[in-house]
C-alpha positions as CSV (number, residue, x, y, z in Angstrom):
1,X,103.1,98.3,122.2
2,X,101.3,94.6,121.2
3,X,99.3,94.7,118.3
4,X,96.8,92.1,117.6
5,X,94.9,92.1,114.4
6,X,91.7,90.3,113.3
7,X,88.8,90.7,110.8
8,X,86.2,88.3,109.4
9,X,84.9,87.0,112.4
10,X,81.8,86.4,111.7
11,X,80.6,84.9,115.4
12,X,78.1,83.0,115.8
13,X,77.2,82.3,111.9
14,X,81.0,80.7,111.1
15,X,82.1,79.7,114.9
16,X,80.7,79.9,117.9
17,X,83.3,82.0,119.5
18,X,86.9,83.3,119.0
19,X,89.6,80.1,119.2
20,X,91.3,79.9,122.9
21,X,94.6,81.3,121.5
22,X,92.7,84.3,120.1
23,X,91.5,85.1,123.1
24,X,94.8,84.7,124.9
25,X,96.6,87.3,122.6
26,X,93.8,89.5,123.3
27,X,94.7,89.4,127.0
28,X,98.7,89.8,125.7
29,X,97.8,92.9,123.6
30,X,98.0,96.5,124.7
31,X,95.4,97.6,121.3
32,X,92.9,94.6,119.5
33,X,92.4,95.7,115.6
34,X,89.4,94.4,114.2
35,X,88.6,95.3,110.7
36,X,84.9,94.3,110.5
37,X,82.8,91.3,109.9
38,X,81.7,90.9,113.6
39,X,77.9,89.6,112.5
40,X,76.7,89.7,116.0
41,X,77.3,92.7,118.6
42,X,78.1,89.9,121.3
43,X,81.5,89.5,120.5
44,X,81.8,93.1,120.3
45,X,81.3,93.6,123.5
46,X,83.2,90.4,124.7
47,X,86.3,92.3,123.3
48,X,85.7,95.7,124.6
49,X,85.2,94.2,128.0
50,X,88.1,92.0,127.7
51,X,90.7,94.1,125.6
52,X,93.0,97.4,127.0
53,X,91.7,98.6,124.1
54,X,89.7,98.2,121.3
55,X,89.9,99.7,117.6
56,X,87.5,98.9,114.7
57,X,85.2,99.2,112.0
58,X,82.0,97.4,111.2
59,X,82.1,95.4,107.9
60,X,80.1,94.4,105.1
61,X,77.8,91.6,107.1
62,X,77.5,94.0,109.7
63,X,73.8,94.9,110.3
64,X,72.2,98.4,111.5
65,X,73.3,98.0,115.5
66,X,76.7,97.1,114.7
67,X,76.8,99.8,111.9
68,X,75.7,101.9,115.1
69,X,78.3,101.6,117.3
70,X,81.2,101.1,115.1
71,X,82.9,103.7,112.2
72,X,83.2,102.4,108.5
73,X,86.4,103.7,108.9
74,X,88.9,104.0,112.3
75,X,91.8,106.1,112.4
76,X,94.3,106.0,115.3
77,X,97.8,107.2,116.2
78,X,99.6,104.3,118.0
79,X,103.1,106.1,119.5
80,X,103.6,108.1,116.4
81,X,101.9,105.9,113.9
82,X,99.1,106.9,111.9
83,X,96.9,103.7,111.5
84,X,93.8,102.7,109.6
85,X,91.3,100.1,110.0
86,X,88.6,99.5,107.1
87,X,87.2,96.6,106.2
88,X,87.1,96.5,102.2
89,X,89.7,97.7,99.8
90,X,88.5,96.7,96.6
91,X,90.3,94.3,94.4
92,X,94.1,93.2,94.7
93,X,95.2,94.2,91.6
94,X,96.0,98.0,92.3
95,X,95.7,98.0,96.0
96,X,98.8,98.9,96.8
97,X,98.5,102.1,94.5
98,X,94.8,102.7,95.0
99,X,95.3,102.4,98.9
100,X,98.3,105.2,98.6
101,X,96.3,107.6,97.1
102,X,93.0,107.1,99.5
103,X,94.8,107.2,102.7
104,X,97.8,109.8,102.1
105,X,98.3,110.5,106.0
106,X,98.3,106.8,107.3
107,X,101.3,104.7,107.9
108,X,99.4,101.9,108.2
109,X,96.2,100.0,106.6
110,X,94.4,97.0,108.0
111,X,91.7,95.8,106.4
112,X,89.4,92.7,105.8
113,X,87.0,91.3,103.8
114,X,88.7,88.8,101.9
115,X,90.1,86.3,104.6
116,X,93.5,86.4,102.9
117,X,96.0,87.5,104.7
118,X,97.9,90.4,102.9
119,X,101.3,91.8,103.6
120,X,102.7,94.5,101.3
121,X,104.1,98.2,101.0
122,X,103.5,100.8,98.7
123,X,105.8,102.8,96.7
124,X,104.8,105.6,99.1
125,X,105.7,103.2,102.3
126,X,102.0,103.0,103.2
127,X,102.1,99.5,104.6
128,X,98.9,97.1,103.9
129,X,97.9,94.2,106.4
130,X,95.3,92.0,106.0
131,X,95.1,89.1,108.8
132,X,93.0,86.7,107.5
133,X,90.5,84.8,109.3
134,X,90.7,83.7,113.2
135,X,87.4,81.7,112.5
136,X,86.4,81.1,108.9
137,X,89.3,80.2,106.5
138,X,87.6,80.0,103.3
139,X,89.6,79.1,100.3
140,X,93.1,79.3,103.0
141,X,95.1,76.6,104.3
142,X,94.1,77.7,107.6
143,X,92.2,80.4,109.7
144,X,95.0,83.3,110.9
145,X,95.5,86.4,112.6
146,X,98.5,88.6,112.7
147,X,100.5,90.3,115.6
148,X,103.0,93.2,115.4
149,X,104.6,95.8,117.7
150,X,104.6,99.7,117.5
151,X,108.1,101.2,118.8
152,X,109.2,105.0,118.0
153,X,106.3,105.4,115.4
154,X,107.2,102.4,113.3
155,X,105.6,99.0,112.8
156,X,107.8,96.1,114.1
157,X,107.8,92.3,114.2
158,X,104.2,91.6,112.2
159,X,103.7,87.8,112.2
160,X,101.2,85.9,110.7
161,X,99.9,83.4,112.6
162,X,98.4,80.0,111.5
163,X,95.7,78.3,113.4
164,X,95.4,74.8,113.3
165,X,92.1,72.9,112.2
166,X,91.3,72.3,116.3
167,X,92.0,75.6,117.2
């Protein structure tokens, strides 16, 4: 199973629309994570149309209709694995620690918010992701998402993927 994970898109306030090789690896994904900061319930619904499926969480610029349709917090189980998607964790220092204790029965965390990317485990084996930012790279080198696969109830193959400035 083809993971593809984004937050922070805020479309149409930082881009006008997701970058073409965004939208391809939504087409090449079996599940689209998107861990909030939408802005706008159009792209919302370009990515529900357009994805096999969709799972996320509205986000901290994310007014009442988004808040609407969306939870603050999505929990899945991907072949086996337990998975999270929120969109603010609070600060770094901690997280990995402070993340373990809130979310005892998920495997994995994806979250947002900050628009830098994040890959660590806790001391429990909770696994953290954040992926950046396909459309607004702030203080980053460069806007990114990530990818992974699920196989056998265990993440596999996360990359994090750079986007160049004419993406």
């Amino acid at each position: 199973m083809r993971l593809l994970l984004i937050a922070d898109t805020h479309v149409p306030k930082r881009a006008k629309d997701l970058p073409a090789r965004v939208w391809e690896e939504v087409t090449n994904a079996d599940v689209v994570v998107h861990a909030g900061d939408w802005v706008e319930p159009a792209l919302l619904d370009a990515l529900d149309a357009r994805a096999k499926r969709l799972v996320a969480c509205w986000g901290n610029n994310d007014g009442a209709e988004l808040r609407r349709r969306l939870p603050e917090r999505a929990d899945v189980t991907l072949e086996g694995l337990r998975v999270t998607v929120v969109h603010e964790t609070g600060a770094a220092t901690g997280r990995e620690a402070r993340m373990a204790r809130q979310y005892p029965d998920t495997d994995v965390l994806i979250f947002g918010h900050s628009h830098i990317p994040w890959d660590t485990t806790a001391k429990t084996g909770l696994r953290l992701l954040n992926p950046g930012s396909p459309t607004d790279r702030r203080r980053q080198p460069h806007c990114t998402y990530m990818t992974a696969t699920v196989r056998n109830g265990a993440l596999h193959d996360v990359v994090l993927h750079a986007l160049g400035r004419d993406a």
